[in-house]
C-alpha positions in Angstrom: 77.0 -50.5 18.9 77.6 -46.8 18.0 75.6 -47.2 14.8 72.6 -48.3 17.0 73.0 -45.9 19.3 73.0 -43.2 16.8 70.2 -44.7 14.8 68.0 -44.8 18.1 68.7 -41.1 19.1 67.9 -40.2 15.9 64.1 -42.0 16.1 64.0 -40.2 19.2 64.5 -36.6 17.9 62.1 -36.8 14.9 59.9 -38.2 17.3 60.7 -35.0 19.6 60.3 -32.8 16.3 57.0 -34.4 15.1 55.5 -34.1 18.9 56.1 -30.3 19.2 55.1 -30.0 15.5 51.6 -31.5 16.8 51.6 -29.4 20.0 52.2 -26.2 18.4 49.5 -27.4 15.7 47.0 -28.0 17.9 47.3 -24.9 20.4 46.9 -22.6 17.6 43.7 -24.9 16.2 42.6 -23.9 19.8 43.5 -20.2 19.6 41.6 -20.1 15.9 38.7 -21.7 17.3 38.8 -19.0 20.4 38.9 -16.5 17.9 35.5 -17.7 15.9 34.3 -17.8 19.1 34.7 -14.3 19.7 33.4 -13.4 16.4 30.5 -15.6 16.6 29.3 -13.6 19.8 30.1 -10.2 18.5 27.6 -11.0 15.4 24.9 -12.5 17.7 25.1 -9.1 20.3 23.9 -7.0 17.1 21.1 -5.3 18.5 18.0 -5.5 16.1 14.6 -4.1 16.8 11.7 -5.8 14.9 8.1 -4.2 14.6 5.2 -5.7 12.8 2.6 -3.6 10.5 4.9 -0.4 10.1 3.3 2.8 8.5 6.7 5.9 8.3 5.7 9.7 7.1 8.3 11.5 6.0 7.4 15.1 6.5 9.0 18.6 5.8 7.8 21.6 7.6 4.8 19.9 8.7 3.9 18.6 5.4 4.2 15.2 4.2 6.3 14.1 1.6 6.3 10.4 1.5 4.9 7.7 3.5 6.2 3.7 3.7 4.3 1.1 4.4 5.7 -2.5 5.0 4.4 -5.4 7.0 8.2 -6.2 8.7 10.6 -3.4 9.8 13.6 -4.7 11.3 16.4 -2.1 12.8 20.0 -3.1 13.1 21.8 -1.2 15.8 25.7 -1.4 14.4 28.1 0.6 13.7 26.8 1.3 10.4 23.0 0.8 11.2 20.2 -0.3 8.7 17.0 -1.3 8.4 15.9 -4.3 6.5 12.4 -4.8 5.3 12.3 -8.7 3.9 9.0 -8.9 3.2 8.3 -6.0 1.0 7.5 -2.6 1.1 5.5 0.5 -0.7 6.4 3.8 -1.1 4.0 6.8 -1.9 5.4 10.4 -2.8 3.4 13.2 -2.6 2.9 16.8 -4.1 2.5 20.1 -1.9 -0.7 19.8 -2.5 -0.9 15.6 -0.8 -1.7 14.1 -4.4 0.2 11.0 -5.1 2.4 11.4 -7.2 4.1 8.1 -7.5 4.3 4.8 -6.2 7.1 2.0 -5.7 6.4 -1.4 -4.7 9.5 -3.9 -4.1 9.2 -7.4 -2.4 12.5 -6.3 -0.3 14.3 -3.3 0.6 17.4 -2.6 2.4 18.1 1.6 4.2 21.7 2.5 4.8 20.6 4.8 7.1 24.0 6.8 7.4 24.7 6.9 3.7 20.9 8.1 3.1 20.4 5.1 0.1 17.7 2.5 0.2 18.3 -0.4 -2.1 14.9 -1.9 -3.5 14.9 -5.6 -4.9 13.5 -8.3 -6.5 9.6 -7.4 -8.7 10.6 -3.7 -8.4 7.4 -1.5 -10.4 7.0 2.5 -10.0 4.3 3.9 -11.3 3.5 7.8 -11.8 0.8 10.1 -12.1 0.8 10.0 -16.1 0.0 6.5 -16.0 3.7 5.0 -16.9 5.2 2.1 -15.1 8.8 1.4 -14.6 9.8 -2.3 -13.5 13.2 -3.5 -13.0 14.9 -6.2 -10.5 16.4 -3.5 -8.7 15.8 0.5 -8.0 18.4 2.7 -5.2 16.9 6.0 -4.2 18.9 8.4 -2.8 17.3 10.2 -0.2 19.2 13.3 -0.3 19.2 13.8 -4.0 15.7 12.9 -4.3 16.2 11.0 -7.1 16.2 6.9 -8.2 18.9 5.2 -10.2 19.3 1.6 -11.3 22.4 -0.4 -13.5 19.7 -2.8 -14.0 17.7 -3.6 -16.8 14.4 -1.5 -16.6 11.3 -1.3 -19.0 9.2 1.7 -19.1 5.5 1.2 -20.4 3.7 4.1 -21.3 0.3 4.2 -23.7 0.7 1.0 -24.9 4.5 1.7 -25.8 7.5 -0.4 -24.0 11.2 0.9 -23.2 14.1 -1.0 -22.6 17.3 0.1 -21.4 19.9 0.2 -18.5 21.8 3.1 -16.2 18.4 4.8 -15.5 17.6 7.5 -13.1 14.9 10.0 -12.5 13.6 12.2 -10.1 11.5 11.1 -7.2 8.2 11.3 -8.9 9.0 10.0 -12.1 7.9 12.6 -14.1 11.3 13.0 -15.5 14.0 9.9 -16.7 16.8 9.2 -18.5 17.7 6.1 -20.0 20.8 4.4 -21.6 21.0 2.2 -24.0 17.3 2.4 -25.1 15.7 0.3 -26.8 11.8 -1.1 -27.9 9.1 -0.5 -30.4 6.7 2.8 -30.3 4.0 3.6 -31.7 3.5 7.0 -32.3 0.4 9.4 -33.3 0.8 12.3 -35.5 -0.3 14.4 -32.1 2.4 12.7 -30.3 5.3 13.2 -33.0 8.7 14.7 -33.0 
């Protein structure tokens, strides 16, 4: 009878031991789920503003500099806002003198407004005043150095010439670039030479 006895008690504490092992399991499902709760509502009380048909000048000392078209403008009030333009957007630069000087078109674009970048995506093309065109999947201008750089591949035609290459940047007009990693075929007149 002892050996039943001890048998029987010890059923009875794995099956203590496996019970609290399933409590404790359990509670702490419930405290995860709690948790994604939480987070769920935080990321749906992001404050976003959407406007329709947007036309921004940027100006400096009453003269304009650029201006930025896009049909969607959507402003996300966070801790580190931005403004996220999904369904494309053009930007025009201008001389002192309002001639366009260049032109960007992206079919999205993403500003970081504290870090002064804006990221342009997908069917990227620039084009400048001296009738060049620079396409690439993706172009970042930085606002406060007034220039654009991209890690991308870009191509640059110009007079019937093509470019390839990759780490490019040039100034907000376009009328300088540098290029790494260059490569395509030019043709080249004896006017246009060395």
């Amino acid at each position: 009878m002892g050996l039943r006895r001890l048998i029987s008690c010890l059923s009875a504490g794995i099956t203590g031991v496996c019970f609290l092992i399933c409590v404790f399991l359990f509670s702490s499902c419930e405290n995860d789920l709690k948790d994604v709760e939480q987070i769920s509502a935080k990321k749906l009380a992001v404050r976003v503003d959407k406007t329709t048909g947007v036309t921004v000048i940027y100006s400096d000392s009453a003269v304009v500099k650029a201006k930025m078209i896009t049909p969607q403008y959507l402003h996300y009030k966070t801790d580190k806002p931005y403004i996220e333009m999904q369904k494309g957007v053009t930007v025009i630069f201008y001389d002192e003198q309002q001639e366009e000087t260049s032109r960007v078109t992206a079919d999205y674009a993403i500003r970081r407004e504290n870090e002064k970048l804006v990221e342009l995506k997908r069917n990227v093309v620039a084009t400048n005043n001296r009738g060049q065109t620079f396409k690439s999947e993706e172009l970042i201008w930085d606002e406060a150095k007034g220039r654009f750089i991209s890690n991308r591949l870009v191509s640059i035609t110009s007079q019937g010439n093509t470019l390839y290459g990759t780490n490019f940047w040039s100034n907000q007009d376009f009328s300088y670039y540098e290029i790494n990693q260059a490569t395509g075929d030019l043709s080249l007149t004896e006017k246009q030479g060395f």
